[in-house]
C-alpha positions in Angstrom: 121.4 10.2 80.4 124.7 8.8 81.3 124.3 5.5 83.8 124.9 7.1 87.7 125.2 3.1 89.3 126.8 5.1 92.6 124.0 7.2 92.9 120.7 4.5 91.9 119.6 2.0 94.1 116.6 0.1 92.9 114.5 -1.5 95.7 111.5 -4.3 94.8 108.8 -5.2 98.1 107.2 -8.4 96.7 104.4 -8.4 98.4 104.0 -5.1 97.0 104.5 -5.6 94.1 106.3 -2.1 93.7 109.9 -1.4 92.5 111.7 2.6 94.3 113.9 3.6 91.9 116.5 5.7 94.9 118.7 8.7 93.5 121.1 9.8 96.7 119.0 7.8 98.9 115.8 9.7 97.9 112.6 8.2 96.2 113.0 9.2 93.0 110.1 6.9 91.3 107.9 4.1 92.3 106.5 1.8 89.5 103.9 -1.3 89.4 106.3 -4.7 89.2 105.0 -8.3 88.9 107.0 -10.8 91.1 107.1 -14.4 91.2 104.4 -16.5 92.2 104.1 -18.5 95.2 105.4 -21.8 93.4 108.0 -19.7 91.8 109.1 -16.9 94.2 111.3 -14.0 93.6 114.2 -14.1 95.5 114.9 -12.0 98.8 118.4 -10.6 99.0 121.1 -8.0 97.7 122.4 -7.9 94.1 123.3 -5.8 91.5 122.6 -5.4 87.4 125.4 -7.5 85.9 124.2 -7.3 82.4 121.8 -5.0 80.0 120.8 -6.5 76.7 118.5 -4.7 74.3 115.7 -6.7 72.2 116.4 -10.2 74.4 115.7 -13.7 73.2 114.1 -15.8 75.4 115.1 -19.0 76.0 112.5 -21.0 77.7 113.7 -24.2 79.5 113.1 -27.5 76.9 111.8 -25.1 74.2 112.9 -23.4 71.2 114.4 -19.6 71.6 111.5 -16.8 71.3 113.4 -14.0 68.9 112.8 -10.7 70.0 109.0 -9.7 69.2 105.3 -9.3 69.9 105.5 -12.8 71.3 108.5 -12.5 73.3 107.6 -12.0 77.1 110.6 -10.5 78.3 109.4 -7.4 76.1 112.7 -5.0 74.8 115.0 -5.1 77.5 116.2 -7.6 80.0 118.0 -6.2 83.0 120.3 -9.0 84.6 120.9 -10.1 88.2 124.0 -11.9 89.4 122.0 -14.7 90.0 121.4 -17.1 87.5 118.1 -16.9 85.2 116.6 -13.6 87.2 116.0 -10.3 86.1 114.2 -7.3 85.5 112.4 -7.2 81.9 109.3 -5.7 80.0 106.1 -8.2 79.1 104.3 -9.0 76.6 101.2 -9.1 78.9 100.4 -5.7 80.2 97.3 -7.2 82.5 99.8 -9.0 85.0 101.5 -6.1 86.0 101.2 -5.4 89.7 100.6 -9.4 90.4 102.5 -12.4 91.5 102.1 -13.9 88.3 106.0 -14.6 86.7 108.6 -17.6 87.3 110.5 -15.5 89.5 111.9 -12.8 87.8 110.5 -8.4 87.8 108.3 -7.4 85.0 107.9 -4.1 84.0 105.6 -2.1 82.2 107.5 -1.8 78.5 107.5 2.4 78.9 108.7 1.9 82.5 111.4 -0.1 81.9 112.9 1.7 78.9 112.7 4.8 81.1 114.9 3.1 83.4 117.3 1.5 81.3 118.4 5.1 80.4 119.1 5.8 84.0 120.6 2.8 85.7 123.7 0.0 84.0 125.8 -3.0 84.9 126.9 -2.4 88.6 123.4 -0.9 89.8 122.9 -2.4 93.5 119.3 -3.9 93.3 117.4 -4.6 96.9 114.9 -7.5 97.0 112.7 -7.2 99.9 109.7 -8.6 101.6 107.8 -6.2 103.6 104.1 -6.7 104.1 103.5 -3.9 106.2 105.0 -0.3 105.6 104.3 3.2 107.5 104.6 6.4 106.4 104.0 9.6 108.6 102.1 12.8 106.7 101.2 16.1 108.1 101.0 14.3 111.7 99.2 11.6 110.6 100.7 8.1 110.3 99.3 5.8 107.4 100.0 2.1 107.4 99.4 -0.1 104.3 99.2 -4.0 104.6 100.3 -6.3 101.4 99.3 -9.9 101.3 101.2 -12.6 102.4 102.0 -14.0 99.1 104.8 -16.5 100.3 103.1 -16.9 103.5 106.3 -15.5 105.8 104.5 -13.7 108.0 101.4 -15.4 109.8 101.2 -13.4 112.8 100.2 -9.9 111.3 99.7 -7.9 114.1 103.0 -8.8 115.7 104.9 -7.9 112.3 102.5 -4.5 112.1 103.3 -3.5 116.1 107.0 -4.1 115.2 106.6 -1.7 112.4 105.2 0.7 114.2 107.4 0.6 117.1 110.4 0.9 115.4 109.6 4.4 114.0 109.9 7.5 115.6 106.3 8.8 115.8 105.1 11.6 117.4 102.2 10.5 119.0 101.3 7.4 120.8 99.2 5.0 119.6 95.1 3.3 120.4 96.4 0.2 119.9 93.0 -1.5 120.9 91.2 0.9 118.5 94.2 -0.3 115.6 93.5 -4.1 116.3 89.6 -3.1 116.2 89.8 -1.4 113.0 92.2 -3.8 111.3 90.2 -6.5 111.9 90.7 -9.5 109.9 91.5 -8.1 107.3 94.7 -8.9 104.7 95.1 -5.9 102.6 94.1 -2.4 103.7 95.4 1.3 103.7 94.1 3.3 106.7 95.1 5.8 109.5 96.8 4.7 112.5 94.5 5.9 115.5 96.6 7.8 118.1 95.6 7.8 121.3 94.3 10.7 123.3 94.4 10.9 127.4 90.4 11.2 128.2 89.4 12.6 131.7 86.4 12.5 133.1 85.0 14.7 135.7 88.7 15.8 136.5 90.3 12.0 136.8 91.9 10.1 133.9 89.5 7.3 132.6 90.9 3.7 132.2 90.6 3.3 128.8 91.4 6.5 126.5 90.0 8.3 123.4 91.3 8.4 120.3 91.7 10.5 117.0 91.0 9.2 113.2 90.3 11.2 110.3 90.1 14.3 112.2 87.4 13.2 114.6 87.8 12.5 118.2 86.4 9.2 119.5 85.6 7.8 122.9 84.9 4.3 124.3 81.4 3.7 124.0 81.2 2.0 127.2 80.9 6.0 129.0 77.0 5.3 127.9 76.8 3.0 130.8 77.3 6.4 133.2 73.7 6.7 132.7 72.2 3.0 132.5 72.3 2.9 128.8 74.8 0.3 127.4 76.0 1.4 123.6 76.4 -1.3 121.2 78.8 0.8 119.4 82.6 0.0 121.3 83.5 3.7 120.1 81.2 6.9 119.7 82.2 10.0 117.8 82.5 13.0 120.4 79.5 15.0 118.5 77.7 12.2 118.3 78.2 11.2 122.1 77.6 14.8 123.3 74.4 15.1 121.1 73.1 11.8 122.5 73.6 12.7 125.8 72.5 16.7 125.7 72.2 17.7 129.6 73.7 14.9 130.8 77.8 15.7 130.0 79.6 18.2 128.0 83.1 18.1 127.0 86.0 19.9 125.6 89.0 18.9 123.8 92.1 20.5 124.2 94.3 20.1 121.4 97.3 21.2 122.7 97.7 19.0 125.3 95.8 16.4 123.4 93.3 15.7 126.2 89.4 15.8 126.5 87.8 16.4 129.5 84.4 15.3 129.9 81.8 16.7 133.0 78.8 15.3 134.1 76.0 15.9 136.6 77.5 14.0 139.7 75.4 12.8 142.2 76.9 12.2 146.0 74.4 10.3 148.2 74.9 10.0 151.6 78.2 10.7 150.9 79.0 8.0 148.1 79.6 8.8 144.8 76.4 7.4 142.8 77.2 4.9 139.9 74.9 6.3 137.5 74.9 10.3 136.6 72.2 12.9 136.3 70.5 14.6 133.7 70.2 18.3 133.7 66.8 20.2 132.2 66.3 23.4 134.0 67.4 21.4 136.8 68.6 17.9 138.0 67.0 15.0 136.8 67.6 12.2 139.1 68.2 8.5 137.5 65.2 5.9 139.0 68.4 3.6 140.1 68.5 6.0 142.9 65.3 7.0 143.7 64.6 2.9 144.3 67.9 3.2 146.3 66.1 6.5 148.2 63.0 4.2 148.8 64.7 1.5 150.3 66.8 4.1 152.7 63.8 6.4 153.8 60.7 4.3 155.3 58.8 6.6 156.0 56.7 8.6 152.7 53.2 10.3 152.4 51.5 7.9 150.2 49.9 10.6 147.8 53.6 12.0 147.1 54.7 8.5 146.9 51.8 8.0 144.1 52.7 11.2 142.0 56.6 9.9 142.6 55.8 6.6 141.2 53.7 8.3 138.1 56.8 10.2 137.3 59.2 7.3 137.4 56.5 5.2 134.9 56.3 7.6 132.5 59.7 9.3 132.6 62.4 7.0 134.9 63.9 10.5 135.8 62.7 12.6 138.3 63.6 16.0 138.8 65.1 17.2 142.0 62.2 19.3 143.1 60.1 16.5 143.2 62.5 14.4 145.2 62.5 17.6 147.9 59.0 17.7 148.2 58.8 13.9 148.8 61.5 13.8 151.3 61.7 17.0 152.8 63.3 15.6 155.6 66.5 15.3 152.9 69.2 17.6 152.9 69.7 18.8 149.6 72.3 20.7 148.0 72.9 21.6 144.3 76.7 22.9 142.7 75.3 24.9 139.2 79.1 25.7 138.3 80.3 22.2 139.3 77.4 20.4 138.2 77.3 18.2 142.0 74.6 17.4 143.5 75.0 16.0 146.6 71.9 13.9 149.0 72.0 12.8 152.6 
């Protein structure tokens, strides 16, 4: 095929080590490069092919010339930069492929390259990056990959990944605390951005929100503390959550708007919202933080009742609201089914 240098663009991300061949500004192909080592780096900037030689010889510095060959590492083609001793070649070490293992120039795998050779010439524009962190968006999803740091040019990752991110036009936002959790420490990963989904709870929005990743929902794992039970885990899955905590909150995700709502069993005492929630089996359950806060605000309580109370709260630490009644009568009690509010006083 008949060399198109207008319409190629061949782009190389060190860290990488990938080369795009472009056609019209379209990915056309994407093949496995080695790049320069850290004592030798490739260099970063905009050139073009200024000559194409078939069956090189190498001429090593303060050595003899390797003739073309088996034993000649710049395999059967050698693609020239304008820039003095660089360029894009075959190997004669297929292994190193896809490493930062040359003196500076692009290696090719020798089927690769003679592929190419037949579709770019002299006057090809060739684009040397260094990226260490790409995105790419799929079916509503956005994937970032992280490269190592061969040349060490980037030491603050996160700043250079949020910059990334930022900078692209994404449909939905991101969990940004979830990302940073994720991502960890680590130096080279591919994974799923997190985007962030507005969680409510019992019809207010909730400080910190939920999040979607590999189409599950997940919500900060600090929502076990509604009913005295710290999580260790800093994010549950929603089924998970809701199966753990049966009769105590249901939820519902709405897609559309990209919200979930969660309810639980609220309990109003004396007027105050209570801190911890209830538990419903056939009816309330009452948390013991409040009937010790019920203890302290009635004096007065028949000692048998007080003994069955106490029974209950040893074996259980929830008591269910009819006991609560029959201990205090003198309480005025009333229960919200649809609502799920119970309110005390």
């Amino acid at each position: 095929m008949a060399a198109e240098t207008n319409q190629w663009l061949i782009r190389i991300n060190i860290p990488a080590c990938s080369m795009e061949l472009l056609h019209s500004g379209e990915v056309w192909r994407e093949f496995p490069v080695t790049v320069g080592k850290a004592a030798t780096p490739t260099p970063v900037g905009k050139f073009i092919i200024s000559n194409k030689i078939k069956n090189p010889t190498w001429y090593p510095a303060g050595k003899l010339p390797v003739p073309p060959g088996a034993e000649n590492p710049l395999g059967g083609y050698w693609l020239g930069l304008n820039i003095p001793s660089y360029g894009i070649h075959g190997n004669n070490n297929p292994s190193s492929i896809g490493f930062p293992y040359s003196n500076g120039c692009i290696r090719m795998q020798n089927s690769d390259l003679k592929m190419l050779v037949q579709l770019v010439g002299v006057g090809t524009p060739v684009e040397i990056i260094y990226q260490t962190v790409t995105v790419k968006t799929f079916e509503e999803k956005i994937w970032l990959t992280i490269f190592p740091d061969y040349y060490h040019k980037n030491p603050e990752q996160n700043r250079v990944i949020r910059e990334k991110l930022e900078e692209q036009s994404l449909s939905h936002l991101i969990h940004w605390e979830a990302l940073w959790e994720i991502l960890g420490d680590k130096k080279m990963v591919v994974l799923e951005v997190p985007q962030k989904v507005e969680l409510c709870l019992d019809g207010t929005e909730y400080q910190q929100p939920a999040f979607i990743l590999a189409e599950q929902l997940y919500l900060p794992g600090e929502l076990a503390g509604l009913w005295s039970k710290k999580s260790e885990k800093k994010y549950i899955e929603l089924k998970e959550f809701m199966r753990a905590y049966a009769g105590q909150v249901y939820g519902v995700f709405d897609q559309q708007e990209r919200k979930v709502n969660l309810y639980t069993l609220r309990i109003y005492c004396f007027g105050e919202l209570f801190p911890v929630r209830g538990w419903f089996r056939e009816e309330p359950y009452l948390p013991q933080e409040l009937i010790t806060f019920l203890q302290r605000k009635i004096s007065t309580i028949d000692s048998k009742e007080s003994s069955e109370l106490q029974l209950s709260l040893e074996e259980e630490g929830w008591v269910p609201l009819s006991m609560v009644k029959k201990c205090w009568p003198q309480l005025t009690v009333d229960w919200e089914p649809v609502n799920w509010i119970l309110s005390i006083r």
